[in-house]
C-alpha positions in Angstrom: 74.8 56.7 48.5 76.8 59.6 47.2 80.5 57.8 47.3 82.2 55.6 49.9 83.7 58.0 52.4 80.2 59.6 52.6 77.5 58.6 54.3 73.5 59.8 54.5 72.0 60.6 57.9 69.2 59.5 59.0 67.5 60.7 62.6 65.3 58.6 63.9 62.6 60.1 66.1 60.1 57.7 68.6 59.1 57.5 71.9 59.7 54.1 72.7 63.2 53.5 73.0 63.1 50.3 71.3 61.2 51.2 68.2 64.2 54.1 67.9 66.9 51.3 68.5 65.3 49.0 66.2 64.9 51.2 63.5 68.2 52.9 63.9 70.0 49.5 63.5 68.5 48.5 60.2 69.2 51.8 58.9 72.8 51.8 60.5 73.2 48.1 59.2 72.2 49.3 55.5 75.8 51.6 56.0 73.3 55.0 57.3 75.0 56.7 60.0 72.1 57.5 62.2 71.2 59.8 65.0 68.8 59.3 67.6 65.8 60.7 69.5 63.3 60.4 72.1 61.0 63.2 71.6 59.9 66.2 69.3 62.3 68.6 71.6 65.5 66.3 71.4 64.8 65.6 67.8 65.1 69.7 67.3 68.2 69.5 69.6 69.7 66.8 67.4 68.8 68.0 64.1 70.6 71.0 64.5 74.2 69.0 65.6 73.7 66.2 63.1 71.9 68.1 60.6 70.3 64.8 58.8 69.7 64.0 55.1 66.6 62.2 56.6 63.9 61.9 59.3 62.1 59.0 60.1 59.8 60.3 63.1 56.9 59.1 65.0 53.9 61.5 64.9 52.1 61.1 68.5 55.0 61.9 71.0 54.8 64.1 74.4 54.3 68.2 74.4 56.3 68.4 71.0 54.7 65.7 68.3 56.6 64.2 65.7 54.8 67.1 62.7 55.9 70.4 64.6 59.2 69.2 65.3 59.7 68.7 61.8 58.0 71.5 60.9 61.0 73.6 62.8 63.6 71.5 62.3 62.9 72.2 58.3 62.9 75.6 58.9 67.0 75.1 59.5 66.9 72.2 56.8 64.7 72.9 53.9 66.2 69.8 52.2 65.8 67.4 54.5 63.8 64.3 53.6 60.6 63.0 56.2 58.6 59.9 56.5 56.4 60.0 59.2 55.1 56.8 61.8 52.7 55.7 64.1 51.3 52.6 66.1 47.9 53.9 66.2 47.2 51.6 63.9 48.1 48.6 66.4 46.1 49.7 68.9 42.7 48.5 69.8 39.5 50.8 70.7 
């Protein structure tokens, strides 16, 4: 981190409340302050309030997926960092 009286934000962007919680907690208890989201529409909401250093975002989400929103929340934040997620992976055909 930069210095001790700041911190790097981190939005955290998922669909299922508890992988958003869960996440956000590690990254709050590693001294992040984080933000919060529950789809791609919120997370453009946010983003533009909390202005993040960093998005951690699921990429399947309702009407707005995880890659657009990004997409037009780093139109207002070129320098903003993104790693992307998804459970696909867990599920089975």
């Amino acid at each position: 981190m930069n210095n001790a009286t700041t911190k790097l934000k981190v939005l955290v962007v998922d669909d299922y409340p508890s992988i958003t919680s869960t996440l956000a907690e590690i990254f709050e208890d590693e001294g992040y302050e984080t933000a919060r989201a529950y789809s791609g529409e919120e997370a453009v909401k946010v983003a533009v309030s909390f202005r993040p250093n960093f998005i951690v975002s699921d990429v399947r989400m309702g009407a707005l997926n995880g890659i657009d929103a990004t997409m037009k929340i780093l139109g207002a934040l070129p320098e903003c960092k993104v790693l992307f997620i998804s459970g696909d992976l867990l599920s089975t055909a």
